[in-house]
C-alpha positions in Angstrom: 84.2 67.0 -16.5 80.7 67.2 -14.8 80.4 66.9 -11.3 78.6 63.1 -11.2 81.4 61.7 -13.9 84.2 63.2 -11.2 81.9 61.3 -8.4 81.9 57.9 -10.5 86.0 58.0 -11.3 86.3 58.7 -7.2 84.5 55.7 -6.6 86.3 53.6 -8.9 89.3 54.9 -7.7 88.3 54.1 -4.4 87.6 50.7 -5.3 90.5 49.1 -6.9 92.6 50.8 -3.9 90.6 48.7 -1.9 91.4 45.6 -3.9 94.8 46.2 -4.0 95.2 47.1 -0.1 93.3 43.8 0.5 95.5 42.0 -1.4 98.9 43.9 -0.1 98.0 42.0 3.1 97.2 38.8 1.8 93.6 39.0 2.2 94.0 38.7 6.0 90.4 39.3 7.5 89.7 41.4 10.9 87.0 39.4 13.3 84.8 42.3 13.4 83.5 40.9 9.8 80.8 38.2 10.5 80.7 37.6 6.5 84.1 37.3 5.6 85.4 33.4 5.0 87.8 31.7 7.4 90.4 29.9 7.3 91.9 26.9 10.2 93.8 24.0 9.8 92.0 21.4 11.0 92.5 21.3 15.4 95.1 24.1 14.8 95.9 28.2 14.0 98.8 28.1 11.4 98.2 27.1 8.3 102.6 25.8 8.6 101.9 23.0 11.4 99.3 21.0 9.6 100.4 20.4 6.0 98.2 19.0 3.3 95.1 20.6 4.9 92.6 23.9 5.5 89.2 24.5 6.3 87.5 27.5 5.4 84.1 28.8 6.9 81.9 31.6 6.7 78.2 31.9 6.4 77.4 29.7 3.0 81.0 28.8 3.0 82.4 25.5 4.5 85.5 23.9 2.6 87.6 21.3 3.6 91.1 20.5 1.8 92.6 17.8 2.7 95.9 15.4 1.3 97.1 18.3 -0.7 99.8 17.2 -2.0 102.3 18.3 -4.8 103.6 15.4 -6.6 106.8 16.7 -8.6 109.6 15.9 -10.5 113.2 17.5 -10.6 112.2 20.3 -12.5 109.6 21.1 -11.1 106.7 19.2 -13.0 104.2 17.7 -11.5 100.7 17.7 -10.4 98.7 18.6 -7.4 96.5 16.4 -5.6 93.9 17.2 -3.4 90.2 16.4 -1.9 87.6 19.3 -1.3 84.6 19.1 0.4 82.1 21.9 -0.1 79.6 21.6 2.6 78.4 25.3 2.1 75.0 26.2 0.8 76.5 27.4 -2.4 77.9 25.8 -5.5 82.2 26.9 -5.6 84.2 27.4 -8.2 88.2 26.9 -8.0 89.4 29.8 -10.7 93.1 29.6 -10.2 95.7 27.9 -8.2 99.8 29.9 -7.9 102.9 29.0 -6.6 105.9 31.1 -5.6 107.5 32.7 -8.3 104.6 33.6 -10.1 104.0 30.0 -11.1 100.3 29.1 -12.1 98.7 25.6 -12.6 96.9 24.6 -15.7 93.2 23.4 -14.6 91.7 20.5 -16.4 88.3 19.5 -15.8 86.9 16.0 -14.9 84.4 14.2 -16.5 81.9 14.5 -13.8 79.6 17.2 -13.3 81.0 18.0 -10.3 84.2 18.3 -10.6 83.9 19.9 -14.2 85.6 22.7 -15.8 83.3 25.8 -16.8 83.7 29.1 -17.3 84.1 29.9 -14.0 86.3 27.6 -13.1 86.3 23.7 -11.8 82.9 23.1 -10.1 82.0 22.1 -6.7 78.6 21.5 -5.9 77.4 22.0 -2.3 77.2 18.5 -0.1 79.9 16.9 -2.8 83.2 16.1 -3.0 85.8 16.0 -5.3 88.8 14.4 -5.4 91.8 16.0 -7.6 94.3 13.7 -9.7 93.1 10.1 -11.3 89.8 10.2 -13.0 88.9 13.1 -11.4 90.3 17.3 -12.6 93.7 17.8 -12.3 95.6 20.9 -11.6 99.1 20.7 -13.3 102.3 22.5 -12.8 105.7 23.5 -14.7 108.7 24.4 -13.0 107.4 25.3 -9.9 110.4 26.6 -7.2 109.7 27.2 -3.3 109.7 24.2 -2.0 110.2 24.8 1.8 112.8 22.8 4.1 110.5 20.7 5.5 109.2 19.9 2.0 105.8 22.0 1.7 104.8 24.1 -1.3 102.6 27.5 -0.6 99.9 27.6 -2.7 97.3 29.9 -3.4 94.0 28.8 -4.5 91.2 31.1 -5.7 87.8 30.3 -5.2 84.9 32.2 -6.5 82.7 32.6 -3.5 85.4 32.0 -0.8 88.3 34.0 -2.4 92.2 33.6 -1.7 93.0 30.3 0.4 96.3 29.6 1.3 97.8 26.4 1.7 100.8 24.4 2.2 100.7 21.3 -0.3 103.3 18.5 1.3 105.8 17.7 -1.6 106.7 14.1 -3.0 109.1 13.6 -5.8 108.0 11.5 -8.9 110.7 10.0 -11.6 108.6 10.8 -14.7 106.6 13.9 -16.3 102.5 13.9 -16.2 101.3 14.9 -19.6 
């Protein structure tokens, strides 16, 4: 093995430990990092006493969730609504969106261009906003478990510019299954 191939596998190496240890600590960010994205529930510091909403901000980054809401049915079927605001300088993409136990949400696109699915995920153009469930995308779930006591779901949403959000969805129960 030549000495610059050995140099290349270290820093590869390097790299995915890095991933991994930032996601080991779910992605929590130190203040010393003036790019990384934050994350504040609107007029409060845990993401547990305001349900239903987060706002993340960084420089280019500025989301705001709001009405998140998980609207399921005994089982566990249901769909997530939601409103995003992406007041950053820089189109977002929402990529993925997990529950506990390894659940994951099927994203469908809207017919909109913002708001549309792509290969990167649903779209969110800066200064727009898009509202999940009726004629807008929708984020579907099946049997998703973890439902807190006081009737919240953590999710995780991934964005493409902003990364890993976390947020608690507030839970209503619905008597029939979305398509």
């Amino acid at each position: 093995m030549t000495r610059d191939s050995l140099l290349i596998r270290t820093i590869r190496a390097a790299a995915v430990s890095a991933v991994f240890a930032a996601l080991a600590t779910a992605c929590s960010v130190s203040p010393s990092e003036p790019t990384a994205p934050t994350t504040s529930t609107s007029g409060s510091t845990s993401p547990a006493s305001t349900p239903g909403r987060m706002d993340v901000t960084a420089p280019g980054i500025d989301l705001r969730l709001s009405d998140v809401t998980a609207r399921l049915n005994a089982s566990g079927t249901g769909e997530v609504t939601m409103t995003i605001r992406n007041d950053g300088s820089v189109p977002e993409h929402l990529d993925m969106i997990a529950a506990p136990g390894g659940s994951r949400a099927t994203l469908q696109g809207g017919s909109a261009v913002d708001g549309s699915m792509t290969s990167a995920g649903i779209l969110l153009q800066p200064g727009s906003t898009t509202t999940f469930g009726g004629h807008g995308p929708h984020v579907l779930f099946q049997d998703v478990h973890g439902t807190t006591a006081i009737h919240t779901l953590p999710l995780t949403l991934e964005f493409g510019v902003a990364g890993l959000v976390h947020v608690q969805a507030v839970v209503t129960t619905q008597s029939t299954t979305l398509p």
